[in-house]
N, CA, C and O atoms as a GROMACS GRO file, in nm:
protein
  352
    1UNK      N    1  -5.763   3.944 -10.415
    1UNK     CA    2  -5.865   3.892 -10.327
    1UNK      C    3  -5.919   4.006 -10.242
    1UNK      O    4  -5.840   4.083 -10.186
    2UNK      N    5  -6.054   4.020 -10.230
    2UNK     CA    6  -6.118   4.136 -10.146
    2UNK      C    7  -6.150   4.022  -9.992
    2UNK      O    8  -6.218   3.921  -9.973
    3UNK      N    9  -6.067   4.099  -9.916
    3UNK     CA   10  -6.104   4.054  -9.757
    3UNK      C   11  -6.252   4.166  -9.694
    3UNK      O   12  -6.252   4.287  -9.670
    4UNK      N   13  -6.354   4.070  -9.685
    4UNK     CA   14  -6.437   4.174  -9.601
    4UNK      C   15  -6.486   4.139  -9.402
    4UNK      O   16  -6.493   4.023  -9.362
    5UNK      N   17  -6.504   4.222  -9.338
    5UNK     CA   18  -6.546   4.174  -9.206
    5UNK      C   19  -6.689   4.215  -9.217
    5UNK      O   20  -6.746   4.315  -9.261
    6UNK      N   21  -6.737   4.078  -9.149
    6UNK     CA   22  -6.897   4.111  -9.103
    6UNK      C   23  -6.928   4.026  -8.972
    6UNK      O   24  -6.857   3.939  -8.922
    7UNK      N   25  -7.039   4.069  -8.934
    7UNK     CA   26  -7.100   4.059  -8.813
    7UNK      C   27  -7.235   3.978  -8.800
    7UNK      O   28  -7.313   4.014  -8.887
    8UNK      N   29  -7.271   3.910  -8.742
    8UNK     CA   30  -7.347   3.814  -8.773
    8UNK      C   31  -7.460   3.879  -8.762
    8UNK      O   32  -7.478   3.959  -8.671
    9UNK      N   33  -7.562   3.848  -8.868
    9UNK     CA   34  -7.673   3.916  -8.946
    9UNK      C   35  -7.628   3.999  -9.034
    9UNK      O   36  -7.707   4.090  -9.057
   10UNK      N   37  -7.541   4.002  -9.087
   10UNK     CA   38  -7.432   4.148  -9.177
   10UNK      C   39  -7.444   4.062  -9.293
   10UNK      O   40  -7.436   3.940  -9.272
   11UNK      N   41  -7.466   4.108  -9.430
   11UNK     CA   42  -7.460   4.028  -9.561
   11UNK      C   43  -7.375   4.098  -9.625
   11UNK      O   44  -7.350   4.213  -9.589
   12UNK      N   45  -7.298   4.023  -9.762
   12UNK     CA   46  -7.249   4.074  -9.828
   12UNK      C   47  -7.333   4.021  -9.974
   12UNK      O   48  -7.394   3.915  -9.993
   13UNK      N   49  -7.308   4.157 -10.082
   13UNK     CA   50  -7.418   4.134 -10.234
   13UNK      C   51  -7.322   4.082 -10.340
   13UNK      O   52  -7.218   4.147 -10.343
   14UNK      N   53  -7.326   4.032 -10.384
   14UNK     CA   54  -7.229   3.975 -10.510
   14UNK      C   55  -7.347   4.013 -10.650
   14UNK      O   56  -7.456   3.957 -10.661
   15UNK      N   57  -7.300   4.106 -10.736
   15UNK     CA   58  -7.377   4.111 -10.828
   15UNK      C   59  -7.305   4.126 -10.959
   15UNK      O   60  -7.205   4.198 -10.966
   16UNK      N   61  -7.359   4.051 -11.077
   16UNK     CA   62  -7.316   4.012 -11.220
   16UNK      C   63  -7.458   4.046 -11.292
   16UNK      O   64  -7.573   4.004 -11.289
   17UNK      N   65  -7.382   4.148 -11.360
   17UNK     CA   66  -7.506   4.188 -11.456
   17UNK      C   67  -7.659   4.225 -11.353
   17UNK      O   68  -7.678   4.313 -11.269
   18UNK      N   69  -7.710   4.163 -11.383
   18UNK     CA   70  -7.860   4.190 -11.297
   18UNK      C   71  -7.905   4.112 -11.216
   18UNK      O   72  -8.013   4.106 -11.157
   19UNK      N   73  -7.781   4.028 -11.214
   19UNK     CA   74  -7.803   3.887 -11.113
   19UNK      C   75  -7.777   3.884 -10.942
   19UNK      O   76  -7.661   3.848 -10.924
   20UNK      N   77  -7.826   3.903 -10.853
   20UNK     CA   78  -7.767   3.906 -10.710
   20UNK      C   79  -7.738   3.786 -10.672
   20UNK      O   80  -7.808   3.699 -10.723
   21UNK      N   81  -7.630   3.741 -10.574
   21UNK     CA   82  -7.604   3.616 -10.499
   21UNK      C   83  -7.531   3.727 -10.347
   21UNK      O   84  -7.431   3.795 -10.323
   22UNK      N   85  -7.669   3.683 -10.275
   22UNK     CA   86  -7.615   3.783 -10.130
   22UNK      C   87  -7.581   3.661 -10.060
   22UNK      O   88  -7.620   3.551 -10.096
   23UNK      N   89  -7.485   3.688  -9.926
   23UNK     CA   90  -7.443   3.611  -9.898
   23UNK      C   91  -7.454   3.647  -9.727
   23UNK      O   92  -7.383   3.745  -9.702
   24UNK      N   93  -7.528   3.588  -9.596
   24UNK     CA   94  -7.538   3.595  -9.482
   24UNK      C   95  -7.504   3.552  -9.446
   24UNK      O   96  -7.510   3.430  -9.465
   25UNK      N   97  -7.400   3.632  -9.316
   25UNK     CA   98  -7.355   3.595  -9.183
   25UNK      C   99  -7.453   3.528  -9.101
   25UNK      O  100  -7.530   3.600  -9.038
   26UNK      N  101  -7.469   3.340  -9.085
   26UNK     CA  102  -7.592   3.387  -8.988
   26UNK      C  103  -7.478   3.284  -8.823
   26UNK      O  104  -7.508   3.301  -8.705
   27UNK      N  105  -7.410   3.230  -8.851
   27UNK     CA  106  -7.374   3.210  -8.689
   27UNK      C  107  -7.250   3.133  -8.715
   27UNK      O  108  -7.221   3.067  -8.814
   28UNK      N  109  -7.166   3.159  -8.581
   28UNK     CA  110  -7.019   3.190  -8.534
   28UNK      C  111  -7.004   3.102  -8.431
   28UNK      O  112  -7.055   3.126  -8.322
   29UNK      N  113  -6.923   2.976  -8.454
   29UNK     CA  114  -6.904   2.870  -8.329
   29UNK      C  115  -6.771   2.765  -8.335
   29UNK      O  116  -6.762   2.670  -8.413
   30UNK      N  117  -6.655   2.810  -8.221
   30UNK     CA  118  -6.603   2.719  -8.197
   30UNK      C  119  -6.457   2.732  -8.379
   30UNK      O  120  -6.384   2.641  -8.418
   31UNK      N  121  -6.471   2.888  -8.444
   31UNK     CA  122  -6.382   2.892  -8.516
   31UNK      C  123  -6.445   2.854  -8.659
   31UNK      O  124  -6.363   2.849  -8.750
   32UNK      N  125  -6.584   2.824  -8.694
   32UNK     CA  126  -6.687   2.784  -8.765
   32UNK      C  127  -6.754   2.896  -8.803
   32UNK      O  128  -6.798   2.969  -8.714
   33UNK      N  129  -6.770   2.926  -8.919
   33UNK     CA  130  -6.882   3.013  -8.987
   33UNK      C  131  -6.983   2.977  -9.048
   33UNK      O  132  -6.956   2.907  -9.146
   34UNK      N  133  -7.092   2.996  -9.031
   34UNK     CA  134  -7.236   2.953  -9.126
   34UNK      C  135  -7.253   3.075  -9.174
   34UNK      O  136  -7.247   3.187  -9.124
   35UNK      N  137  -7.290   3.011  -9.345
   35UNK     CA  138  -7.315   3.154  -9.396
   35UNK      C  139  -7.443   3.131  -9.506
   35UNK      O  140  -7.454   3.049  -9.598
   36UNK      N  141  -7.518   3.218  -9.466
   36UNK     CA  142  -7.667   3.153  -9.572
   36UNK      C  143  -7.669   3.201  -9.733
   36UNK      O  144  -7.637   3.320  -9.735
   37UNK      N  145  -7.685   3.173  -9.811
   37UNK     CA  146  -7.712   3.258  -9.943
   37UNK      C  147  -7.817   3.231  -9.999
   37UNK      O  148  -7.880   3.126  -9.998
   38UNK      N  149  -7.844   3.358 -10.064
   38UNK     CA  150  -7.960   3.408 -10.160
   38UNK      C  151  -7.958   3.386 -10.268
   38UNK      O  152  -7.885   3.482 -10.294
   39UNK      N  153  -7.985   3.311 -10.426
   39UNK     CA  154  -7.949   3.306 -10.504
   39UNK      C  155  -8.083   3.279 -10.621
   39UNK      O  156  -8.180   3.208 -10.595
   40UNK      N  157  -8.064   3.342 -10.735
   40UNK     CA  158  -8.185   3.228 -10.801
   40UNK      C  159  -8.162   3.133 -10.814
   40UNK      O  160  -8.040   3.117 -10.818
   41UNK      N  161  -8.248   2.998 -10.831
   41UNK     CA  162  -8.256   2.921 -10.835
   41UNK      C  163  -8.162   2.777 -10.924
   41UNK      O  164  -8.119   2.664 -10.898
   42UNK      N  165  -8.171   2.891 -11.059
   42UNK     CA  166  -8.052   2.829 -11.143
   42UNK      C  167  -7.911   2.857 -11.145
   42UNK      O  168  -7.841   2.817 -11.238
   43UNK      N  169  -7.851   2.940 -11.023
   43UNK     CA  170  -7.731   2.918 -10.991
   43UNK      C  171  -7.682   2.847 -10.894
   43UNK      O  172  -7.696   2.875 -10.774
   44UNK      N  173  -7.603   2.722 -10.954
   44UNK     CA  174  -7.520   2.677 -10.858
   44UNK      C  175  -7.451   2.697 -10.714
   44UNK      O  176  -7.365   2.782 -10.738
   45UNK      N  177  -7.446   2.676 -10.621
   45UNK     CA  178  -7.341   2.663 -10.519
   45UNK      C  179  -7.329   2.548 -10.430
   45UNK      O  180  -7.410   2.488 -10.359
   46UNK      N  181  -7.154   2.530 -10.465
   46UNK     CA  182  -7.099   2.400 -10.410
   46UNK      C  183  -7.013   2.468 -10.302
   46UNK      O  184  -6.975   2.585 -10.291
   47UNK      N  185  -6.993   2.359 -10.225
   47UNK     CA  186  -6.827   2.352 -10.092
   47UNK      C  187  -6.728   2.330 -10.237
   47UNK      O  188  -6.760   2.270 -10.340
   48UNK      N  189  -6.608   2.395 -10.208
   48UNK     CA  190  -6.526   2.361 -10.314
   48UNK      C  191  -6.439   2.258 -10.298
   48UNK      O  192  -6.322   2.266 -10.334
   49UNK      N  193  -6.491   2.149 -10.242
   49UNK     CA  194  -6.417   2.001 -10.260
   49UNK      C  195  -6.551   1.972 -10.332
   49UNK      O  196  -6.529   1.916 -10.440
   50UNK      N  197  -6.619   1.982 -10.319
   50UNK     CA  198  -6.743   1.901 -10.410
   50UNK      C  199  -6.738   1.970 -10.548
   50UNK      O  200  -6.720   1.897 -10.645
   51UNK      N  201  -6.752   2.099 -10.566
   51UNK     CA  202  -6.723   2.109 -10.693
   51UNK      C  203  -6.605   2.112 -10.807
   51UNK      O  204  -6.603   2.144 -10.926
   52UNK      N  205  -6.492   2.055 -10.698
   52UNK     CA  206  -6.361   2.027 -10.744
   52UNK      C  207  -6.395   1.839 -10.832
   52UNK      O  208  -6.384   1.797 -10.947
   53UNK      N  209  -6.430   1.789 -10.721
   53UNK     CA  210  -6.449   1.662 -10.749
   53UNK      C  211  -6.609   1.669 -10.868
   53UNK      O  212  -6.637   1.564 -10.926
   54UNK      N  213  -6.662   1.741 -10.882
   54UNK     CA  214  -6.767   1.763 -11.014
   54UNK      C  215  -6.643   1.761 -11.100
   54UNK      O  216  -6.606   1.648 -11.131
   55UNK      N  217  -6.563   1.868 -11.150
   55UNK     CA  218  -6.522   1.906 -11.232
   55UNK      C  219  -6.415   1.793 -11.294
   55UNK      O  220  -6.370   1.809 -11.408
   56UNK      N  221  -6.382   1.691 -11.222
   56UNK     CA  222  -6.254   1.618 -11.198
   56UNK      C  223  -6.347   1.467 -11.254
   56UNK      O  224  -6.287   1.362 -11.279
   57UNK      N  225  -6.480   1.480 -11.265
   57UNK     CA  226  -6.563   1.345 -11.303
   57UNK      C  227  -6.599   1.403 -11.420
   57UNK      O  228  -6.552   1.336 -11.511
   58UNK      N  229  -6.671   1.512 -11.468
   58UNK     CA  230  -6.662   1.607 -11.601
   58UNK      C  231  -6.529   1.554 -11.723
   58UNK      O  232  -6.538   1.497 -11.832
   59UNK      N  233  -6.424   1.597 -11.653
   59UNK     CA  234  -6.278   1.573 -11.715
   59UNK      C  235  -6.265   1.450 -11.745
   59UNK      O  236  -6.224   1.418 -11.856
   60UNK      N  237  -6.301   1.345 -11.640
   60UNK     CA  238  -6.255   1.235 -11.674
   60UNK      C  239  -6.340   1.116 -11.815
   60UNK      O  240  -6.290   1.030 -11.888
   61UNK      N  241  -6.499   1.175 -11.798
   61UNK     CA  242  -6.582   1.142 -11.856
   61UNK      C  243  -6.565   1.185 -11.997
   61UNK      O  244  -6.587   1.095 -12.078
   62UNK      N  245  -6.533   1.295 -12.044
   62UNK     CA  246  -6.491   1.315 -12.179
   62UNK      C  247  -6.355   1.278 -12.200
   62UNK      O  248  -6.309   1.309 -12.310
   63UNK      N  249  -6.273   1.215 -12.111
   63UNK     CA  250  -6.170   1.169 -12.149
   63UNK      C  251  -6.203   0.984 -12.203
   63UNK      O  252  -6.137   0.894 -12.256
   64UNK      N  253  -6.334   1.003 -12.155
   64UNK     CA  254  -6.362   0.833 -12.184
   64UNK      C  255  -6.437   0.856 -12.326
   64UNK      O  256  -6.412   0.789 -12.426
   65UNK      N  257  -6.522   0.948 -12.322
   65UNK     CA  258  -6.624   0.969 -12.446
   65UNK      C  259  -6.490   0.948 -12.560
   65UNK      O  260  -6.469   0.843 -12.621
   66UNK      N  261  -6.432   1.034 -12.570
   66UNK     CA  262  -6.317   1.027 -12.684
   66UNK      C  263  -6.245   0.937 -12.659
   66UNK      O  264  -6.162   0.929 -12.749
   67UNK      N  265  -6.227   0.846 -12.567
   67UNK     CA  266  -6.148   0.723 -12.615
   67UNK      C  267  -6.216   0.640 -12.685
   67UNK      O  268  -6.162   0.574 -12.774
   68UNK      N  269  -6.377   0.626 -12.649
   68UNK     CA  270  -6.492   0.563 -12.693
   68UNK      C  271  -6.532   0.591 -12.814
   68UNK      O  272  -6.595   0.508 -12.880
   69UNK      N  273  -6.491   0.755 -12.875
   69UNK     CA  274  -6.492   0.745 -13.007
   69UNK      C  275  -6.423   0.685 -13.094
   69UNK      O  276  -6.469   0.638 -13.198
   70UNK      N  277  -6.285   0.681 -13.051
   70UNK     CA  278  -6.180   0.630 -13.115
   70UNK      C  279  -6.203   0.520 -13.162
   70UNK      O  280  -6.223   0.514 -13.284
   71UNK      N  281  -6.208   0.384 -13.071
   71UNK     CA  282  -6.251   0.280 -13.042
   71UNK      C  283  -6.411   0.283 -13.172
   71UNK      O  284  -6.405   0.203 -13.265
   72UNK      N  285  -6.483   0.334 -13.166
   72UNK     CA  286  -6.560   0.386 -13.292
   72UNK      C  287  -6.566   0.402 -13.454
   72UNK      O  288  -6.636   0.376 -13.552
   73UNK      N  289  -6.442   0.465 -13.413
   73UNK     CA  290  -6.397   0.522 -13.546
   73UNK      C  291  -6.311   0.431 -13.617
   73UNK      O  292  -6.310   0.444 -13.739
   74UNK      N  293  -6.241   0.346 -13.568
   74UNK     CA  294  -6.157   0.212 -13.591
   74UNK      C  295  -6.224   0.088 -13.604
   74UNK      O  296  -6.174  -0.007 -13.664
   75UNK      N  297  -6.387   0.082 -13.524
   75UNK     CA  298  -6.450  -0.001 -13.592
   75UNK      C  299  -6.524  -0.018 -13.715
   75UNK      O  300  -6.528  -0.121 -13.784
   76UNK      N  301  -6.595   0.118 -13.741
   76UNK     CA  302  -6.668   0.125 -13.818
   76UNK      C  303  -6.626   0.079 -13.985
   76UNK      O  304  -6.703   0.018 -14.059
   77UNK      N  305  -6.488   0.125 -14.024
   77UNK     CA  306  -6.473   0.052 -14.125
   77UNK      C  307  -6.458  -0.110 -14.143
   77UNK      O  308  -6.458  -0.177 -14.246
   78UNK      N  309  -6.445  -0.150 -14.009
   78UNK     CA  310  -6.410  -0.281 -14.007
   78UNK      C  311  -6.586  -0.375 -14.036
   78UNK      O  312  -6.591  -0.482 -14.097
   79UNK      N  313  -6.684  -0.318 -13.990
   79UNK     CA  314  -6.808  -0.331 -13.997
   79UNK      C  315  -6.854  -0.315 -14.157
   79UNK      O  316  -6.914  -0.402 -14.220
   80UNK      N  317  -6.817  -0.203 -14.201
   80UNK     CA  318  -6.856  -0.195 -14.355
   80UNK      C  319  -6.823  -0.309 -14.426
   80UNK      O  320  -6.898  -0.387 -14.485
   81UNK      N  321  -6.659  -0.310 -14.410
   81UNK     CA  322  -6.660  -0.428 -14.483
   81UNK      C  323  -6.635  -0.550 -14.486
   81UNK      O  324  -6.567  -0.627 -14.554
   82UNK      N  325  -6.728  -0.555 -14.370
   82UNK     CA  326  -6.761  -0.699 -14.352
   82UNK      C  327  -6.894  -0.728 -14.347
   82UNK      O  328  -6.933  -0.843 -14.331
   83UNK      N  329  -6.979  -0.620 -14.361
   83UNK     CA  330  -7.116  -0.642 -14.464
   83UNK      C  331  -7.118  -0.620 -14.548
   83UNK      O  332  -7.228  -0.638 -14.599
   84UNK      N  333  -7.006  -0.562 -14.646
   84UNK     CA  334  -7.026  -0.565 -14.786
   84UNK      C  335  -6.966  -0.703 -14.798
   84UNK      O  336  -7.013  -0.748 -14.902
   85UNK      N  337  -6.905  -0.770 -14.758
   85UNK     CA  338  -6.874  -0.899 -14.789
   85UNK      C  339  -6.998  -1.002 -14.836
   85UNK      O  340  -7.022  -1.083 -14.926
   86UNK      N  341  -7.094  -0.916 -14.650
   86UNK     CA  342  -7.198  -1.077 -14.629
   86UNK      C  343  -7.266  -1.047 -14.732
   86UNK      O  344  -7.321  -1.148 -14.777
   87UNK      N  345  -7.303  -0.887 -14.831
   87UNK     CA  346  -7.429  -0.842 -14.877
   87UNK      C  347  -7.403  -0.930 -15.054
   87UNK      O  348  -7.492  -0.952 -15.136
   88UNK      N  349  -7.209  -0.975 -15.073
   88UNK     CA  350  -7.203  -1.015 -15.193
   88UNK      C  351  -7.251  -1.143 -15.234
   88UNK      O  352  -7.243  -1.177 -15.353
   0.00000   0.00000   0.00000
């Protein structure tokens, strides 16, 4: 983990590839930090209880999709042939 100190109006640059996400000190209250960021547009940023709880509805949702296949996949023969029945 990199610990840095800054001073309010002081930024720090986070850069990936050619991408910047700067990040501003802008005010200090009561043990509270506000911190502004710069980012394009199509990158994300969450509080990490919110994007904990994204990731945790993600998980759970493909845990339903594939039960939902299952449930699918166990019908579908049951469907065949029981229109090849009605089709005789």
């Amino acid at each position: 983990m990199l610990i840095l100190s800054r001073k309010i109006g002081e930024s720090i640059v986070i850069q990936v590839g050619n991408r910047k996400i700067k990040l501003i000190m802008v005010e200090q209250d009561n043990g509270s930090i506000k911190i502004g960021f710069e980012a394009p547009k199509d990158i994300k940023i969450y509080r990490e209880e919110v994007y904990e709880e994204i990731v945790k509805q993600n998980k759970a949702s493909l845990e339903s999709d594939v039960n939902g296949l299952g449930k699918i996949k166990t019908s579908i023969p049951k469907l065949v042939k029981k229109d090849k029945k009605q089709n005789t």
